[in-house]
Backbone as XML, in Angstrom:
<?xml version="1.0"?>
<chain id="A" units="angstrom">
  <residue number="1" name="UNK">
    <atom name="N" x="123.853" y="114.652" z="98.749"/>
    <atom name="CA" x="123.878" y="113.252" z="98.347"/>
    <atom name="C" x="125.308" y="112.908" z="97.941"/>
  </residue>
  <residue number="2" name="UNK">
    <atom name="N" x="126.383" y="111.743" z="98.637"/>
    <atom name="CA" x="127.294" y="111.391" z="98.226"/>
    <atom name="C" x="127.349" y="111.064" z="96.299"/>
  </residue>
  <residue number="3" name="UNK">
    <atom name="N" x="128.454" y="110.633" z="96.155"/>
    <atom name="CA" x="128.880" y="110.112" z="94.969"/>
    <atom name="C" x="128.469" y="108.189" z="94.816"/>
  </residue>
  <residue number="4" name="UNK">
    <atom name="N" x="128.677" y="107.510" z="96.339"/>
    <atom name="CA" x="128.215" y="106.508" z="96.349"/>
    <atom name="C" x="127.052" y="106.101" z="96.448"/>
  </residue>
  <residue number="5" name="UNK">
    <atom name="N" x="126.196" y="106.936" z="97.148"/>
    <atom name="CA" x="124.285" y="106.958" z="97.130"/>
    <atom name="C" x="123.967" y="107.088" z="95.713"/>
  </residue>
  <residue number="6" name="UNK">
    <atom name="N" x="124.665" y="108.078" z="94.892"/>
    <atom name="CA" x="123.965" y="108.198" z="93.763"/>
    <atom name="C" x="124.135" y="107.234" z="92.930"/>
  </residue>
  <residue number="7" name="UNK">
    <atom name="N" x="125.506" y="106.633" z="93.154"/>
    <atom name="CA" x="125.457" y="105.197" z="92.411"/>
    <atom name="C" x="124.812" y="104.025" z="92.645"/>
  </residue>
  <residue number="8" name="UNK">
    <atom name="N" x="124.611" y="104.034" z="93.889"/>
    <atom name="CA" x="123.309" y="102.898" z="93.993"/>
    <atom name="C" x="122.351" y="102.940" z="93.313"/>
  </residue>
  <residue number="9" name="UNK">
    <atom name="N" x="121.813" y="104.574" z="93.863"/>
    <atom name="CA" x="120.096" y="105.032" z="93.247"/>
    <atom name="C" x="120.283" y="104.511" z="91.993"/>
  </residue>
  <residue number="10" name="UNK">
    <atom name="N" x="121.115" y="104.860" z="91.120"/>
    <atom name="CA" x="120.849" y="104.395" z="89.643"/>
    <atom name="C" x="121.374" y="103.447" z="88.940"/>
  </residue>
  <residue number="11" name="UNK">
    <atom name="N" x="121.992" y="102.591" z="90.311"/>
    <atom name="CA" x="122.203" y="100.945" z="89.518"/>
    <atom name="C" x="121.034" y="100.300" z="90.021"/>
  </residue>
  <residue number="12" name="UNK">
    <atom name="N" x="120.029" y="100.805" z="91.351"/>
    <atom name="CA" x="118.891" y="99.842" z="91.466"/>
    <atom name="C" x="117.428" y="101.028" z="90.462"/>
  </residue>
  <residue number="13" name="UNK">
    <atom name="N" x="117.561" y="101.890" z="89.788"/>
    <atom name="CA" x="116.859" y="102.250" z="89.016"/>
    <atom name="C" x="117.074" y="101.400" z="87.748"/>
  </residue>
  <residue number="14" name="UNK">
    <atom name="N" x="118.699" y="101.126" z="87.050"/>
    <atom name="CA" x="118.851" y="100.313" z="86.173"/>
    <atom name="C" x="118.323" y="98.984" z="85.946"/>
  </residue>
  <residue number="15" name="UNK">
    <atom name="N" x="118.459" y="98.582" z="87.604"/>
    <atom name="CA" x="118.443" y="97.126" z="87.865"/>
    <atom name="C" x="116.717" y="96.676" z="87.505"/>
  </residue>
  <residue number="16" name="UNK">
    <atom name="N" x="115.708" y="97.799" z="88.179"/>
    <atom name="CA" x="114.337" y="97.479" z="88.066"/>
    <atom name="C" x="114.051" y="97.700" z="86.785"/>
  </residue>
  <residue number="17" name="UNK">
    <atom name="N" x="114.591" y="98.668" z="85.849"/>
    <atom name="CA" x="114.693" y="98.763" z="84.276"/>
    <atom name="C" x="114.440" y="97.456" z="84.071"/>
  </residue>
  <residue number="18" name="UNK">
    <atom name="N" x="115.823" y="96.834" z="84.292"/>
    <atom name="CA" x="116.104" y="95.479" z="83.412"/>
    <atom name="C" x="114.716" y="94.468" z="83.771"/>
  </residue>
  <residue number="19" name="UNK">
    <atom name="N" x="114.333" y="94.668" z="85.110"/>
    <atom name="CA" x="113.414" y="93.434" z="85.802"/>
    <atom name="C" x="112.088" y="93.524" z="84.382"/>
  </residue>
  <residue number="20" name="UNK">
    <atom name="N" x="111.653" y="95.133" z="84.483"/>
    <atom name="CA" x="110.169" y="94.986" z="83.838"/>
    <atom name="C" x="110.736" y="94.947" z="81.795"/>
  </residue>
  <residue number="21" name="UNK">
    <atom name="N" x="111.625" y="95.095" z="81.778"/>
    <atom name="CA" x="112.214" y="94.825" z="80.077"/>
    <atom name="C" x="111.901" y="93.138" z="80.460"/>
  </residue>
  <residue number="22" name="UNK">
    <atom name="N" x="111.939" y="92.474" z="81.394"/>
    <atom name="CA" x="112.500" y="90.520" z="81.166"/>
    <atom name="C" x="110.782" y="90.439" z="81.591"/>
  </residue>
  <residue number="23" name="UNK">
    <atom name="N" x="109.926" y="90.803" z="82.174"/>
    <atom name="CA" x="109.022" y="91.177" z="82.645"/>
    <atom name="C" x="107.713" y="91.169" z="81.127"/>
  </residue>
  <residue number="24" name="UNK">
    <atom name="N" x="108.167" y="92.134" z="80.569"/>
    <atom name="CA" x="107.912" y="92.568" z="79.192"/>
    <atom name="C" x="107.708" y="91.451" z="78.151"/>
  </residue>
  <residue number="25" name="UNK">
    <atom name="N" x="109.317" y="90.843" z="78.141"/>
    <atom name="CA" x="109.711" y="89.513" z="77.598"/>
    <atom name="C" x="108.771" y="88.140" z="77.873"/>
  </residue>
  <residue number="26" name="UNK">
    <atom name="N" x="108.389" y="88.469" z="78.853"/>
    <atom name="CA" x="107.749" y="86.819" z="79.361"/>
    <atom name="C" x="106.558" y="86.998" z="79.028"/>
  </residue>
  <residue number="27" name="UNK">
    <atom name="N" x="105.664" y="88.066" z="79.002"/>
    <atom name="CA" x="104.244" y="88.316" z="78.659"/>
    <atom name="C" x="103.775" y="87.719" z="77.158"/>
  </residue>
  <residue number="28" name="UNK">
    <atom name="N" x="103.340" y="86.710" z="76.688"/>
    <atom name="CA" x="102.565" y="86.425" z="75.271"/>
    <atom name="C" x="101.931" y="87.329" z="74.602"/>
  </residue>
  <residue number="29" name="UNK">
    <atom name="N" x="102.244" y="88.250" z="74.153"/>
    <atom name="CA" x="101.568" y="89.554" z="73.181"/>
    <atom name="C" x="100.089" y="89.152" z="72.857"/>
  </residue>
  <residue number="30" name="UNK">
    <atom name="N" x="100.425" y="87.881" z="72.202"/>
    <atom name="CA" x="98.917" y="87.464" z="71.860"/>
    <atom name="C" x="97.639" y="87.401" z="73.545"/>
  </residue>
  <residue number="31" name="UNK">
    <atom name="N" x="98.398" y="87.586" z="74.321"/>
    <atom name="CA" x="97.072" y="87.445" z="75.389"/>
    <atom name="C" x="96.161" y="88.895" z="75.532"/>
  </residue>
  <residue number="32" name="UNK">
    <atom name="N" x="97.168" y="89.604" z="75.308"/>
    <atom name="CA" x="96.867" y="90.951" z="75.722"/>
    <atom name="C" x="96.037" y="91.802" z="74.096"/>
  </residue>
  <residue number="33" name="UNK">
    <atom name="N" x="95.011" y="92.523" z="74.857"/>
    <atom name="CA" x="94.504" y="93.538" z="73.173"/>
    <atom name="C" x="95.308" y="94.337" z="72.781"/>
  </residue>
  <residue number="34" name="UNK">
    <atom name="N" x="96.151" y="95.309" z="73.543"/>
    <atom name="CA" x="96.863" y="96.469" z="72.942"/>
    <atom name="C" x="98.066" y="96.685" z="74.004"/>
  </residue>
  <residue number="35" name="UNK">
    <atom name="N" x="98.689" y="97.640" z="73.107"/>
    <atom name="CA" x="100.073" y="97.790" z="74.205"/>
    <atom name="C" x="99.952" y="98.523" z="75.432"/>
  </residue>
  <residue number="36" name="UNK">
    <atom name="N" x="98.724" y="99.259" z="75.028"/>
    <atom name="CA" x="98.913" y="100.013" z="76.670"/>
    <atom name="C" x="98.247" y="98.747" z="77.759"/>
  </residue>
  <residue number="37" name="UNK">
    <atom name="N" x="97.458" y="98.155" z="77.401"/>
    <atom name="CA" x="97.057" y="96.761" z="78.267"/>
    <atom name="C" x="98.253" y="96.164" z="78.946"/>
  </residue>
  <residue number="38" name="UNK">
    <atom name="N" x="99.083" y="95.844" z="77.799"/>
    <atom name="CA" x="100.061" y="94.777" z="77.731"/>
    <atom name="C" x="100.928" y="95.798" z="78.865"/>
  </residue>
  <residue number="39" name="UNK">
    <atom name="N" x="101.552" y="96.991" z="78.381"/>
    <atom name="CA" x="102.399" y="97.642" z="79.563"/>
    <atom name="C" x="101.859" y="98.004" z="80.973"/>
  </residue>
  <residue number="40" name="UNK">
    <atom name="N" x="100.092" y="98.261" z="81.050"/>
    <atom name="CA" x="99.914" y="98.117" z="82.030"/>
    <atom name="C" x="100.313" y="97.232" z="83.370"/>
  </residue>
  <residue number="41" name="UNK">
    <atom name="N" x="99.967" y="95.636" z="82.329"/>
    <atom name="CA" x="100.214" y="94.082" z="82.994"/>
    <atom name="C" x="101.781" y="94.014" z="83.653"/>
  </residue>
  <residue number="42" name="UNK">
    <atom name="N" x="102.209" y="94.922" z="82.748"/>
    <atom name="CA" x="103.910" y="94.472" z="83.557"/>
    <atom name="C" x="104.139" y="95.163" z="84.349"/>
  </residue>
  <residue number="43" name="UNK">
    <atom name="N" x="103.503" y="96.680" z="84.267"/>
    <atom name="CA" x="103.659" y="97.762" z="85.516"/>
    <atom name="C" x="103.109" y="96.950" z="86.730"/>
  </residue>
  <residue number="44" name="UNK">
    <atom name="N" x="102.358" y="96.930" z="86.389"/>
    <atom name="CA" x="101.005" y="96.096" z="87.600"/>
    <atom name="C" x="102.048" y="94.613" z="88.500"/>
  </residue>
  <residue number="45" name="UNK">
    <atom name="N" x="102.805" y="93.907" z="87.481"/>
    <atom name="CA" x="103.518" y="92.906" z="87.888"/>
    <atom name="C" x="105.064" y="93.503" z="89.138"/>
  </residue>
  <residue number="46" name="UNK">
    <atom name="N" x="105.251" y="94.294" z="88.059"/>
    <atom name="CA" x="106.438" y="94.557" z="88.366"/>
    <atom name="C" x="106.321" y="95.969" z="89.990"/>
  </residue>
  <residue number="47" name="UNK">
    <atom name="N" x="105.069" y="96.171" z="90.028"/>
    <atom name="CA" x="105.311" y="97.558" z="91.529"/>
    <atom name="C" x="104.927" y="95.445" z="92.758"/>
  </residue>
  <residue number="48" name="UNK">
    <atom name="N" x="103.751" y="94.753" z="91.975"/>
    <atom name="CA" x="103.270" y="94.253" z="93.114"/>
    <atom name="C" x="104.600" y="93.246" z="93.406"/>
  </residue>
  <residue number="49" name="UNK">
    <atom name="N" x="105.538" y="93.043" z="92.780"/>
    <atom name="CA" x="107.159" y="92.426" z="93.184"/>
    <atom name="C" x="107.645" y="93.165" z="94.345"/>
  </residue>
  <residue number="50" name="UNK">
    <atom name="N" x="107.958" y="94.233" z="93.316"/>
    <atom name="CA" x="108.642" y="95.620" z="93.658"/>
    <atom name="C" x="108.115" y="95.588" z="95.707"/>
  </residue>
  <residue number="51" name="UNK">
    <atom name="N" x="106.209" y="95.669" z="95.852"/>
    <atom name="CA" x="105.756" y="95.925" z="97.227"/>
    <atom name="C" x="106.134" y="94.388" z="98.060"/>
  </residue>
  <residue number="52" name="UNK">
    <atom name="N" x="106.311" y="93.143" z="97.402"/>
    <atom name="CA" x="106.845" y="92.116" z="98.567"/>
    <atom name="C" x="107.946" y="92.579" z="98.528"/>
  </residue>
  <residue number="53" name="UNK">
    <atom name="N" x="109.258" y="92.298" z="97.977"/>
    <atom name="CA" x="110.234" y="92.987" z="98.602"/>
    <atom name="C" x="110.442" y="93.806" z="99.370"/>
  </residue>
  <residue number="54" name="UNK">
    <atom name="N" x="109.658" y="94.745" z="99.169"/>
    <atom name="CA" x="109.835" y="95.935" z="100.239"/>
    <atom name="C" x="109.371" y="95.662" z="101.783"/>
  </residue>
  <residue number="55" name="UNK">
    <atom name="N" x="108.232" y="94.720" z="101.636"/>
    <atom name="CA" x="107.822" y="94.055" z="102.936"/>
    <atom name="C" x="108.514" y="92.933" z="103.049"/>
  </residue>
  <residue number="56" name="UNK">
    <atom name="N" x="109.117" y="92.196" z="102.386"/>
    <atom name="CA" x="110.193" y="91.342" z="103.387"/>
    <atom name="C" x="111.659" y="92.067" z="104.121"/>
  </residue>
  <residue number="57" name="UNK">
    <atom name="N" x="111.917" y="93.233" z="103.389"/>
    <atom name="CA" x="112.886" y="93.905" z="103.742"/>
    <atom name="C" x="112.162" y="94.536" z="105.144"/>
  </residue>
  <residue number="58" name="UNK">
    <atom name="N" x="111.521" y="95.052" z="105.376"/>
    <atom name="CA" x="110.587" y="95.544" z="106.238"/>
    <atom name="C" x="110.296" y="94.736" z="107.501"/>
  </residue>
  <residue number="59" name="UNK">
    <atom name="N" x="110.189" y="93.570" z="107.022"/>
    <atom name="CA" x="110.165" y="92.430" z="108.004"/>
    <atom name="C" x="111.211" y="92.034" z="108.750"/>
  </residue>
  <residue number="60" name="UNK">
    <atom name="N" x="112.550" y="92.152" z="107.751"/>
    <atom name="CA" x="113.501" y="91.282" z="108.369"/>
    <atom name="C" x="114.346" y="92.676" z="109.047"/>
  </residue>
  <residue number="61" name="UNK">
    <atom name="N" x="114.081" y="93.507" z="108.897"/>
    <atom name="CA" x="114.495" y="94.415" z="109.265"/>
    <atom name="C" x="113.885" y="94.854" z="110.693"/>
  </residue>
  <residue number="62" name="UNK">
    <atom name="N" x="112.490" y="94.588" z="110.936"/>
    <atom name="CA" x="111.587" y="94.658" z="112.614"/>
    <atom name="C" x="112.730" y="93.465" z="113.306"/>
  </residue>
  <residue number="63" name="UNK">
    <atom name="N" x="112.583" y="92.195" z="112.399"/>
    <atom name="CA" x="113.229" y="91.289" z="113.187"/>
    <atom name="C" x="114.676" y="91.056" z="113.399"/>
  </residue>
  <residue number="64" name="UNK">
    <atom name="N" x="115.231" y="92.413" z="112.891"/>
    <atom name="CA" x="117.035" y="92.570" z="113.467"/>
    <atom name="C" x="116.740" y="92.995" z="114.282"/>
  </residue>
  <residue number="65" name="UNK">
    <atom name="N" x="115.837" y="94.071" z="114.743"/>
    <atom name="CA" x="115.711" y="94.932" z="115.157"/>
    <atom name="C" x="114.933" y="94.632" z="116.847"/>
  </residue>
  <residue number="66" name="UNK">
    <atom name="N" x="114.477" y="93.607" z="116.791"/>
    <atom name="CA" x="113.614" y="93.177" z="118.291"/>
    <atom name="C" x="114.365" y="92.499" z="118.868"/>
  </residue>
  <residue number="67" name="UNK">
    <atom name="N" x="115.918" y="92.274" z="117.765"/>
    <atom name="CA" x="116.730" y="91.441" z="119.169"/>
    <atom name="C" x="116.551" y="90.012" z="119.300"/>
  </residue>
  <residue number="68" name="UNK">
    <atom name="N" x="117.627" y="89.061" z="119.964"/>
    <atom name="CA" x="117.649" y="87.702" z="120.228"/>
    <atom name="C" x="116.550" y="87.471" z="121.361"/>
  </residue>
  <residue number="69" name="UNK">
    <atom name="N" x="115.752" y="87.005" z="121.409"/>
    <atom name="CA" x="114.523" y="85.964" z="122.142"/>
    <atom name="C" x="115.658" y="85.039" z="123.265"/>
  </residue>
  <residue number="70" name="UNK">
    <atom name="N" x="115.996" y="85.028" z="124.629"/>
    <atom name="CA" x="116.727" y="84.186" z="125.467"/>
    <atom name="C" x="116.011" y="82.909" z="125.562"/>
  </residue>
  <residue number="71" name="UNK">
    <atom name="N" x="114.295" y="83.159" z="125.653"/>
    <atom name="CA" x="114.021" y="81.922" z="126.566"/>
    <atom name="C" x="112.868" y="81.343" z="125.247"/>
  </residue>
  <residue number="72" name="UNK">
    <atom name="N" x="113.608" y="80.828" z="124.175"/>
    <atom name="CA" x="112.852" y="80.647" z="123.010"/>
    <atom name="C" x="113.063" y="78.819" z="122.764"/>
  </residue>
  <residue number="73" name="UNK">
    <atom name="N" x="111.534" y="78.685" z="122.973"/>
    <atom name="CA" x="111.454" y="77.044" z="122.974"/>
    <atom name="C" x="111.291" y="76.598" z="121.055"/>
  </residue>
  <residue number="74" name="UNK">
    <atom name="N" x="112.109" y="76.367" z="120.507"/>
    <atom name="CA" x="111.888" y="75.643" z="119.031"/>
    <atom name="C" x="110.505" y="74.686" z="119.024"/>
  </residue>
  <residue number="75" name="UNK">
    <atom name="N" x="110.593" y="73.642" z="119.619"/>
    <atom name="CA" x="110.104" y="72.764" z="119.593"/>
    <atom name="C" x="108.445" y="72.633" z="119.608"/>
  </residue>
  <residue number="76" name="UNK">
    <atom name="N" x="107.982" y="73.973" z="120.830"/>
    <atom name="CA" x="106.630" y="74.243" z="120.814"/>
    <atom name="C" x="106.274" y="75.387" z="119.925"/>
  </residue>
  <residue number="77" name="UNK">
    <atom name="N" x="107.229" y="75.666" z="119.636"/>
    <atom name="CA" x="106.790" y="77.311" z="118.533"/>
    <atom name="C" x="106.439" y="76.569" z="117.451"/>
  </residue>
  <residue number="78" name="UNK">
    <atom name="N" x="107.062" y="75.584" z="116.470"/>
    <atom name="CA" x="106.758" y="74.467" z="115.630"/>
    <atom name="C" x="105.559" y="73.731" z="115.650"/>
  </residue>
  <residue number="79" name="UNK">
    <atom name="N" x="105.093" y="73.369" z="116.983"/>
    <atom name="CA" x="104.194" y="72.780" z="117.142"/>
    <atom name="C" x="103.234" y="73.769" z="116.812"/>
  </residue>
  <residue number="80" name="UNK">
    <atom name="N" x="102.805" y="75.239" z="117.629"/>
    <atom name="CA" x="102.113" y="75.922" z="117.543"/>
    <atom name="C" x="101.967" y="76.352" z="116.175"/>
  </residue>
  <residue number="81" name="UNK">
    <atom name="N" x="102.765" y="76.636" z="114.946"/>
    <atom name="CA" x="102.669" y="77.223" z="114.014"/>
    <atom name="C" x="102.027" y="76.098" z="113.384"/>
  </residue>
  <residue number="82" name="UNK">
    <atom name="N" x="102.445" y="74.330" z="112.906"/>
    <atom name="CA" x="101.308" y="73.255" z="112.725"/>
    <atom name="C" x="100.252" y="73.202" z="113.537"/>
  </residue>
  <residue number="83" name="UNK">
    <atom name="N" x="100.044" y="73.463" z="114.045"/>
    <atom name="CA" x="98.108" y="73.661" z="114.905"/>
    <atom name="C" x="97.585" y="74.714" z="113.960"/>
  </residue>
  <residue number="84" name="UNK">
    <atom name="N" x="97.983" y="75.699" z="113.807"/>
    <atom name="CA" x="97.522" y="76.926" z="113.559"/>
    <atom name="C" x="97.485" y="76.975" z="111.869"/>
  </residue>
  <residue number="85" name="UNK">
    <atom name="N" x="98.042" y="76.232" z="111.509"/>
    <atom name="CA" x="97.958" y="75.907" z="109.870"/>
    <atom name="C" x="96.594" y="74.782" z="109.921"/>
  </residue>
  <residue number="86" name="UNK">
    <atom name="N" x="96.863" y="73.972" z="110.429"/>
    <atom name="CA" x="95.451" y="73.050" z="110.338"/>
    <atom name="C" x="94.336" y="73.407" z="111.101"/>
  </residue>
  <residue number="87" name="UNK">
    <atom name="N" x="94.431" y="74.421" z="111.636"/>
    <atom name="CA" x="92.800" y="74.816" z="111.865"/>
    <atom name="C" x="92.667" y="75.857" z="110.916"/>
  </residue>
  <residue number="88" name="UNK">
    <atom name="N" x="93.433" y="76.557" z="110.306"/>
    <atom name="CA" x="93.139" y="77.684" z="109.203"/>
    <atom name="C" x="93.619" y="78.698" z="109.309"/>
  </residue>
</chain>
C-alpha cells in the first residue's frame, strides 16, 4: 500500500467519522429511548447514505464505461422517459 492510498483511506475514514458525529447532532435525543437505539438510528442512517453513494458511483462509473451513444435521439428519449413516468 503506497503512502498516498493510505492517506486517502484515512481522510475518507475521518471524513465518514465526521458525517455520523453531524448525523448524531441532528437526531432529537428526546425521540429516541436509549443510546444504543439512538446510535443504532445513525448507524442505520449513515451505512443507508454511505450504500446510495456507492451506487451512484457505481452507476456513473457503468456509464463512463459503455461509452458515447452516436445515434442518440434527445428528443424521443425525453419523450419516452415522460410516458413511462405517467403510466407508473
Amino acid at each position: 500500500m503506497t503512502g498516498n492510498t493510505l492517506v486517502r483511506q484515512r481522510t475518507a475514514s475521518t471524513a465518514g467519522y465526521d458525517r455520523v458525529v453531524e448525523m448524531v447532532k441532528s437526531v432529537p435525543t428526546e425521540c429516541l429511548d436509549d443510546i444504543s437505539r439512538y446510535i443504532g438510528y445513525v448507524l442505520y442512517c449513515y451505512n443507508e447514505r454511505e450504500a446510495k453513494i456507492r451506487n451512484l458511483k457505481k452507476a456513473i462509473q457503468e456509464g463512463y464505461e459503455s461509452g458515447i451513444c452516436e445515434d442518440f435521439d434527445a428528443d424521443s428519449f425525453l419523450k419516452q422517459l415522460k410516458s413511462e413516468r405517467k403510466n407508473g
